[in-house]
N, CA, C and O atoms as a GROMACS GRO file, in nm:
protein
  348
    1UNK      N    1  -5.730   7.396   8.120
    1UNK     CA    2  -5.600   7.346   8.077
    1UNK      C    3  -5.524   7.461   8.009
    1UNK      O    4  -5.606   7.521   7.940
    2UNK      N    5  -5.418   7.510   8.000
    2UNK     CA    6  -5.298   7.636   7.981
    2UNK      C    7  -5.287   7.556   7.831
    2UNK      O    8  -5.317   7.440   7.804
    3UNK      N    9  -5.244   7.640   7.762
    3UNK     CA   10  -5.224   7.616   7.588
    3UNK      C   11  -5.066   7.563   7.640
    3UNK      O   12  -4.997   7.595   7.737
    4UNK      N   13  -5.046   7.474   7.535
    4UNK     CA   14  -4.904   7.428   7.552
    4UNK      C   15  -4.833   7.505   7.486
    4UNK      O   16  -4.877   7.552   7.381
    5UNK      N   17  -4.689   7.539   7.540
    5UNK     CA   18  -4.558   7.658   7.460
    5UNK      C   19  -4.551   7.609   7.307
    5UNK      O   20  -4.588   7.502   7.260
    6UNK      N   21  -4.499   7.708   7.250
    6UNK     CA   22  -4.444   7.674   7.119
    6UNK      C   23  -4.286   7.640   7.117
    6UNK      O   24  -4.212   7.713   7.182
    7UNK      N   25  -4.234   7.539   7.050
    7UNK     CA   26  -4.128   7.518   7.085
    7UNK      C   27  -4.020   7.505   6.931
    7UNK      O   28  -4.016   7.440   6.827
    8UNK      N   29  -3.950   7.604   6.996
    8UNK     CA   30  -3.829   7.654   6.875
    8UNK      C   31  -3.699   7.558   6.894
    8UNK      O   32  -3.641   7.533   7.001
    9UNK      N   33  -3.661   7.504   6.742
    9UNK     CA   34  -3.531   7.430   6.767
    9UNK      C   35  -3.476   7.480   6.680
    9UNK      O   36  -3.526   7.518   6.574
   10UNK      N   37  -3.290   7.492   6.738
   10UNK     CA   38  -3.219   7.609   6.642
   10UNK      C   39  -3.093   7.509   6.644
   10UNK      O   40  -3.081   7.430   6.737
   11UNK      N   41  -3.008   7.515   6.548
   11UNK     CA   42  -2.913   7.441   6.540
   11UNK      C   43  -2.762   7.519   6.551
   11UNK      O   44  -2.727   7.572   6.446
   12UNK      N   45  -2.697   7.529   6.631
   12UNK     CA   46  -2.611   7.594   6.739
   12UNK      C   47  -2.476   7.536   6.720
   12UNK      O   48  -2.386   7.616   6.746
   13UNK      N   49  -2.446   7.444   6.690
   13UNK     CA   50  -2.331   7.399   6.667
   13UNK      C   51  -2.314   7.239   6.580
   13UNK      O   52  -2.402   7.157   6.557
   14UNK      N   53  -2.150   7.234   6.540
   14UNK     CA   54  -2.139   7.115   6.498
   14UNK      C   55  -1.977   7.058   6.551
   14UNK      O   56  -1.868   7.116   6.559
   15UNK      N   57  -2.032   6.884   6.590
   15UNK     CA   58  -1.924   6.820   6.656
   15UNK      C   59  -1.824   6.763   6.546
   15UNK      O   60  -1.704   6.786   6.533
   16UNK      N   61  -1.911   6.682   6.469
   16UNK     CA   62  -1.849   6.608   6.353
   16UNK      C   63  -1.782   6.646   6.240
   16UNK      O   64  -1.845   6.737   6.186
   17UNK      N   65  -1.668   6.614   6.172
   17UNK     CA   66  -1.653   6.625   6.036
   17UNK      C   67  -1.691   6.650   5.920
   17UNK      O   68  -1.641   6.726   5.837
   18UNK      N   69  -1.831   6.550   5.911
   18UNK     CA   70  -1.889   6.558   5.778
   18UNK      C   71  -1.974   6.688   5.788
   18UNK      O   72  -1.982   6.773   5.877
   19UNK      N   73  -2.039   6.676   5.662
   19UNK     CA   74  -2.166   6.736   5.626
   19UNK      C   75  -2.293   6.679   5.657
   19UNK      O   76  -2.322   6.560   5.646
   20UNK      N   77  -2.382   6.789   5.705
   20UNK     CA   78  -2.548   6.725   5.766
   20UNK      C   79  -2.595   6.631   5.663
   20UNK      O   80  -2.591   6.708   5.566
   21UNK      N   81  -2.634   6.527   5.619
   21UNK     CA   82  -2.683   6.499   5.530
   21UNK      C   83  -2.855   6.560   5.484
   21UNK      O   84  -2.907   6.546   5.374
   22UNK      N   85  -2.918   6.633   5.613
   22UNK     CA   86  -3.012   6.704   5.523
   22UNK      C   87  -2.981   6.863   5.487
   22UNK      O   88  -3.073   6.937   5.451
   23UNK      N   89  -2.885   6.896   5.495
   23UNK     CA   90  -2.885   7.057   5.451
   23UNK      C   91  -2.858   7.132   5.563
   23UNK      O   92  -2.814   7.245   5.545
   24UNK      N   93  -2.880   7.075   5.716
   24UNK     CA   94  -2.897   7.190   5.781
   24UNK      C   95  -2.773   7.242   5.820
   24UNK      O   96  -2.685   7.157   5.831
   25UNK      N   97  -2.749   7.324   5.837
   25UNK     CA   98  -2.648   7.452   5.871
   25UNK      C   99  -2.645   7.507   5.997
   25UNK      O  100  -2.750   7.495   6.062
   26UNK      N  101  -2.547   7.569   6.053
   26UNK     CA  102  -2.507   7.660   6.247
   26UNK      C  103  -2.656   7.765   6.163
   26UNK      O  104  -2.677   7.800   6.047
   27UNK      N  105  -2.730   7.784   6.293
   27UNK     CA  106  -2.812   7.934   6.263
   27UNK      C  107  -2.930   7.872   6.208
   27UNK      O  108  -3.015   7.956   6.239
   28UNK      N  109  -2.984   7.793   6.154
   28UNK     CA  110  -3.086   7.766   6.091
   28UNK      C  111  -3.224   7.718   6.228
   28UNK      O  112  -3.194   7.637   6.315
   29UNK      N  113  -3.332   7.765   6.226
   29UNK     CA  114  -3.436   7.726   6.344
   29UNK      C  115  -3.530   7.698   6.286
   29UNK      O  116  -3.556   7.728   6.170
   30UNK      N  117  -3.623   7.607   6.395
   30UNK     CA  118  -3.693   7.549   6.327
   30UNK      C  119  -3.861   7.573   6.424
   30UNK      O  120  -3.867   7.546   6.544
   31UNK      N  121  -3.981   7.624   6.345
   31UNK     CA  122  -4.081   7.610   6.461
   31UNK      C  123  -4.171   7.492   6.465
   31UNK      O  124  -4.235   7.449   6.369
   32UNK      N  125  -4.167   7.436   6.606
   32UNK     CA  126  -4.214   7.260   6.600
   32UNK      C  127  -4.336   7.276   6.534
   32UNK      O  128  -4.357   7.166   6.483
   33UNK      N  129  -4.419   7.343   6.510
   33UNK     CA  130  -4.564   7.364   6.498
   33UNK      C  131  -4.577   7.327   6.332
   33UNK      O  132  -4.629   7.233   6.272
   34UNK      N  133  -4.509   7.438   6.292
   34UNK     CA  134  -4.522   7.484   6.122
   34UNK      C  135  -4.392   7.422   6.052
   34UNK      O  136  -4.396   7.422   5.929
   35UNK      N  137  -4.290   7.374   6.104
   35UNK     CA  138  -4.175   7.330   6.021
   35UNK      C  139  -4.120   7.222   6.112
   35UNK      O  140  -4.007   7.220   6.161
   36UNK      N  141  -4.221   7.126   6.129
   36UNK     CA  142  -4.164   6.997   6.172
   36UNK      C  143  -4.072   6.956   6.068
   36UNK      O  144  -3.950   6.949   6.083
   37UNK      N  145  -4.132   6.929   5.968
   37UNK     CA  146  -4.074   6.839   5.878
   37UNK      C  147  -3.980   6.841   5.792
   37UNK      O  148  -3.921   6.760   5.721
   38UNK      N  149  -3.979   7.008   5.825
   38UNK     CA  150  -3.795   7.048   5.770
   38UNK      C  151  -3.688   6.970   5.875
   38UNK      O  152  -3.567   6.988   5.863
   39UNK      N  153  -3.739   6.890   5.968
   39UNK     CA  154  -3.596   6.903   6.053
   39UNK      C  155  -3.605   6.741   6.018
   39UNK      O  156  -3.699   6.662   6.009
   40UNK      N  157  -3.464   6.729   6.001
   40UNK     CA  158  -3.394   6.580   5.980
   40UNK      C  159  -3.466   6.470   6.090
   40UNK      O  160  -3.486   6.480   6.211
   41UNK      N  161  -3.493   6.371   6.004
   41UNK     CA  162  -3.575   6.285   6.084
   41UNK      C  163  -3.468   6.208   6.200
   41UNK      O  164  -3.520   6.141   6.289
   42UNK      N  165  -3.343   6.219   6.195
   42UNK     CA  166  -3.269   6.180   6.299
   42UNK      C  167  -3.265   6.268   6.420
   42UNK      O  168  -3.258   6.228   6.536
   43UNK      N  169  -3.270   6.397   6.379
   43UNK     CA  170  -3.266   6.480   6.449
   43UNK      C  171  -3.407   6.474   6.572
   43UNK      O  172  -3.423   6.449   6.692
   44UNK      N  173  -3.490   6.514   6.449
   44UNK     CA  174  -3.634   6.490   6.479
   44UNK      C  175  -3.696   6.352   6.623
   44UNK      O  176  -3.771   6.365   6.719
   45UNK      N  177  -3.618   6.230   6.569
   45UNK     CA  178  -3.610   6.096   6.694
   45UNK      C  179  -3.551   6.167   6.823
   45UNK      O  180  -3.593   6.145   6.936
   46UNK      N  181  -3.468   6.238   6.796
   46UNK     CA  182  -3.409   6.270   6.924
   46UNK      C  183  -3.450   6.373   7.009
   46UNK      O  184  -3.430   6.378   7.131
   47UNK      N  185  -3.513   6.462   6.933
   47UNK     CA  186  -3.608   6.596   6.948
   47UNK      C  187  -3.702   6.585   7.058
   47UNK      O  188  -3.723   6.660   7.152
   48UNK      N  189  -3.777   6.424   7.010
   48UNK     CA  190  -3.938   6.449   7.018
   48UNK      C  191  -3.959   6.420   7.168
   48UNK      O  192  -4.066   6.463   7.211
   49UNK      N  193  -3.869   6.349   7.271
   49UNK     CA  194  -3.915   6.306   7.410
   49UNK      C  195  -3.863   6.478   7.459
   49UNK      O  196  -3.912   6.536   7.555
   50UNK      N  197  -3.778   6.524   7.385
   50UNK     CA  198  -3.773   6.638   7.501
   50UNK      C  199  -3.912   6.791   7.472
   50UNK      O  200  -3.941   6.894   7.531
   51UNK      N  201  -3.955   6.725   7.358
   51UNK     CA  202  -4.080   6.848   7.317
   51UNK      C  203  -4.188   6.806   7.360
   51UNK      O  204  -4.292   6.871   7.373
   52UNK      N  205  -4.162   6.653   7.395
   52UNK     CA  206  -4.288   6.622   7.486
   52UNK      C  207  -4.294   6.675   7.611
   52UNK      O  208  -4.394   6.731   7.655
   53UNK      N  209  -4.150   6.653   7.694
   53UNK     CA  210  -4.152   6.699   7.776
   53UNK      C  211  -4.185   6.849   7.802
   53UNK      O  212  -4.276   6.876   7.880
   54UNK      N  213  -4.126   6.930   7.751
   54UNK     CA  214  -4.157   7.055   7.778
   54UNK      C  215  -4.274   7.129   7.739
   54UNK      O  216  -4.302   7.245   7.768
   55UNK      N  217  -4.379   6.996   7.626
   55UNK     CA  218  -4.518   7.056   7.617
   55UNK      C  219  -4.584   7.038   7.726
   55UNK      O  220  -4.694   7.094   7.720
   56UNK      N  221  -4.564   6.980   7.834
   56UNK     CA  222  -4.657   6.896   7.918
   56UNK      C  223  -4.607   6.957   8.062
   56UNK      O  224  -4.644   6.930   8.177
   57UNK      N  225  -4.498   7.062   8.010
   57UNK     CA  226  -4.495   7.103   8.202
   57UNK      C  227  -4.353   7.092   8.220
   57UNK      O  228  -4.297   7.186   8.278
   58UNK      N  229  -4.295   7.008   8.186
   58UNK     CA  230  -4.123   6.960   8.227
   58UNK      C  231  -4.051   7.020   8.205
   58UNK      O  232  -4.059   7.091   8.104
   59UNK      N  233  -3.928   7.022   8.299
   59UNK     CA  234  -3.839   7.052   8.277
   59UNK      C  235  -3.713   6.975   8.262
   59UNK      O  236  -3.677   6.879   8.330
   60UNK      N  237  -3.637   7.047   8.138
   60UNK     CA  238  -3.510   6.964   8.079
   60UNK      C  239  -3.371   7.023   8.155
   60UNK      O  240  -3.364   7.140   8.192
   61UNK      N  241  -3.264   6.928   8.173
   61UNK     CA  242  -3.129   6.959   8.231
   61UNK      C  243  -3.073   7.035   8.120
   61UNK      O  244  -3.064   6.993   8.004
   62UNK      N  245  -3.019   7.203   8.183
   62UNK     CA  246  -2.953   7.292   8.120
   62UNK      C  247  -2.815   7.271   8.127
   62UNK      O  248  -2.763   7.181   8.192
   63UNK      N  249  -2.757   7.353   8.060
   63UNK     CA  250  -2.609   7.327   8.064
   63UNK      C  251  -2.545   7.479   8.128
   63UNK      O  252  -2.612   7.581   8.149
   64UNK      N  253  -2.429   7.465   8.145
   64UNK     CA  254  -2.391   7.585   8.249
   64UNK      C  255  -2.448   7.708   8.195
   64UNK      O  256  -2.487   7.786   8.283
   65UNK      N  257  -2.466   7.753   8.059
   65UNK     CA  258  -2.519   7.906   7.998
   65UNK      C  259  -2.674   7.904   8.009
   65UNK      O  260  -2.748   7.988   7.956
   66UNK      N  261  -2.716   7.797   8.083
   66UNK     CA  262  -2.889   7.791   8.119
   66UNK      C  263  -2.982   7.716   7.978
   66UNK      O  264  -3.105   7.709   7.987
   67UNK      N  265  -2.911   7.662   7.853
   67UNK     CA  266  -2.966   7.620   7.742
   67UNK      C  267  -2.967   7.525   7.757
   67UNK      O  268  -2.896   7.471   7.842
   68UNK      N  269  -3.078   7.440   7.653
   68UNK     CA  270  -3.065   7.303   7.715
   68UNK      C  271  -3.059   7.234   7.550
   68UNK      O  272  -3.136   7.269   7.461
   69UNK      N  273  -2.948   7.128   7.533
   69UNK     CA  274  -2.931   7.113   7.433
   69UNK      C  275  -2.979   6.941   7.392
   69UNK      O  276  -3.054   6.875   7.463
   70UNK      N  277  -2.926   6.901   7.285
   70UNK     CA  278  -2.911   6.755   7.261
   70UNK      C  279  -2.824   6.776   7.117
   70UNK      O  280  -2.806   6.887   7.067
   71UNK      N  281  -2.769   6.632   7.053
   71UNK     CA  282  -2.733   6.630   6.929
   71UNK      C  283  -2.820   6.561   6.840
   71UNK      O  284  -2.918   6.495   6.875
   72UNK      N  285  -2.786   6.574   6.746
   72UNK     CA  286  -2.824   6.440   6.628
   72UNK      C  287  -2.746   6.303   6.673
   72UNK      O  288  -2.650   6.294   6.749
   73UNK      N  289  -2.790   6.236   6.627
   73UNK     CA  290  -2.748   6.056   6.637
   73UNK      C  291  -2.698   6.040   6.514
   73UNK      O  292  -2.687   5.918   6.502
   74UNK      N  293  -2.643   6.119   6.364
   74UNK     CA  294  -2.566   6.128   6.290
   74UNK      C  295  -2.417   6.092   6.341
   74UNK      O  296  -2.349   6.191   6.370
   75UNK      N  297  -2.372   5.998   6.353
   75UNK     CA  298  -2.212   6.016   6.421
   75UNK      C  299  -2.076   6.102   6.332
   75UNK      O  300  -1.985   6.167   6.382
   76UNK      N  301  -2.098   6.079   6.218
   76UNK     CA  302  -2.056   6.164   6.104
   76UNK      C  303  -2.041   6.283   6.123
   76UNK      O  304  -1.928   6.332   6.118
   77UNK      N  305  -2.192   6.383   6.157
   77UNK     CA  306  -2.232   6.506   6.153
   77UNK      C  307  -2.228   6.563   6.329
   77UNK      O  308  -2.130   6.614   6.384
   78UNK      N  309  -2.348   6.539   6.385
   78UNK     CA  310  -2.281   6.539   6.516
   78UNK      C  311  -2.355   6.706   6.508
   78UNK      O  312  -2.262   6.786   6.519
   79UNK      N  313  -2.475   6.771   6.494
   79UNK     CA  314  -2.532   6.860   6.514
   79UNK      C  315  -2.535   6.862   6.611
   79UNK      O  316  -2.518   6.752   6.663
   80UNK      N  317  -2.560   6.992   6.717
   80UNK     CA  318  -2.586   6.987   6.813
   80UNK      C  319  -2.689   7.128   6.794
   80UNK      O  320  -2.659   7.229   6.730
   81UNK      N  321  -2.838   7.100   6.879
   81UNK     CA  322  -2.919   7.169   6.870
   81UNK      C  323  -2.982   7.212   6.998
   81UNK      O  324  -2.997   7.137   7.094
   82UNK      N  325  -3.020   7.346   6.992
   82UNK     CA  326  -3.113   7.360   7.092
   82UNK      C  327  -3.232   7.382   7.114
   82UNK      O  328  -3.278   7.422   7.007
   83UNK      N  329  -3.350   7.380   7.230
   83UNK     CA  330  -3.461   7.374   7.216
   83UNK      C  331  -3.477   7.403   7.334
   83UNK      O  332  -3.426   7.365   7.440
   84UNK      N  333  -3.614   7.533   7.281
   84UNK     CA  334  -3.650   7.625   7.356
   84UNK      C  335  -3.810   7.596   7.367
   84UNK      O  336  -3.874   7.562   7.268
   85UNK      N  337  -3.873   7.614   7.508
   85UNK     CA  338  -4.021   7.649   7.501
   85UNK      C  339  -4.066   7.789   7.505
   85UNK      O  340  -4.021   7.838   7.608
   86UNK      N  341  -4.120   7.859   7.452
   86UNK     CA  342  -4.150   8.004   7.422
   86UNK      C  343  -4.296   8.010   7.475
   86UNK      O  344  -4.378   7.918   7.468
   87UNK      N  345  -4.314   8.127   7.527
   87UNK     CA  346  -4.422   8.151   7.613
   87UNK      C  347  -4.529   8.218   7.485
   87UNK      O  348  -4.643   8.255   7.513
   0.00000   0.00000   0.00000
C-alpha cells in the first residue's frame, strides 16, 4: 500500500464582508497532519470529504489556474481555501 500524501490547506482568498470568526487571515496554511485543529471547524466540515478524497487516490475538479479550491460555509466570511496533496 503507497503512504498517503500530506495535505496542505492555505487560505487564498476572501468573499465576504465580515471577519473570520476564528482568526484566520489571506496567507495563513495549514498541515492536515500536525495542525488540524488550528483550522476552523466550519472550514474543517467542508475540508474533510475532499482530504479524503485525495488521501485515497482521487482526484478533485480544478479551476482554470489548475488549483482546486472550496470555501467556508461562514456566509458572513466566505474564506476561500485551497488544498493541495504534496508528494
Amino acid at each position: 500500500m503507497s503512504k498517503k500524501p500530506k495535505i496542505k490547506i492555505s487560505l487564498v482568498d476572501k468573499k465576504g464582508q465580515g471577519h473570520c470568526h476564528h482568526g484566520h487571515k489571506i496567507g495563513d496554511t495549514f498541515d492536515f497532519d500536525t495542525q488540524r485543529g488550528k483550522l476552523c471547524s466550519m472550514a474543517m466540515h467542508v475540508a474533510f470529504p475532499y482530504i479524503d478524497i485525495l488521501r485515497y487516490g482521487g482526484e478533485l475538479p480544478q479551476n482554470e489556474d489548475g488549483e482546486m479550491l472550496f470555501c467556508c460555509s461562514d456566509v458572513d466570511v466566505i474564506n476561500v481555501f485551497k488544498i493541495e496533496a504534496l508528494e
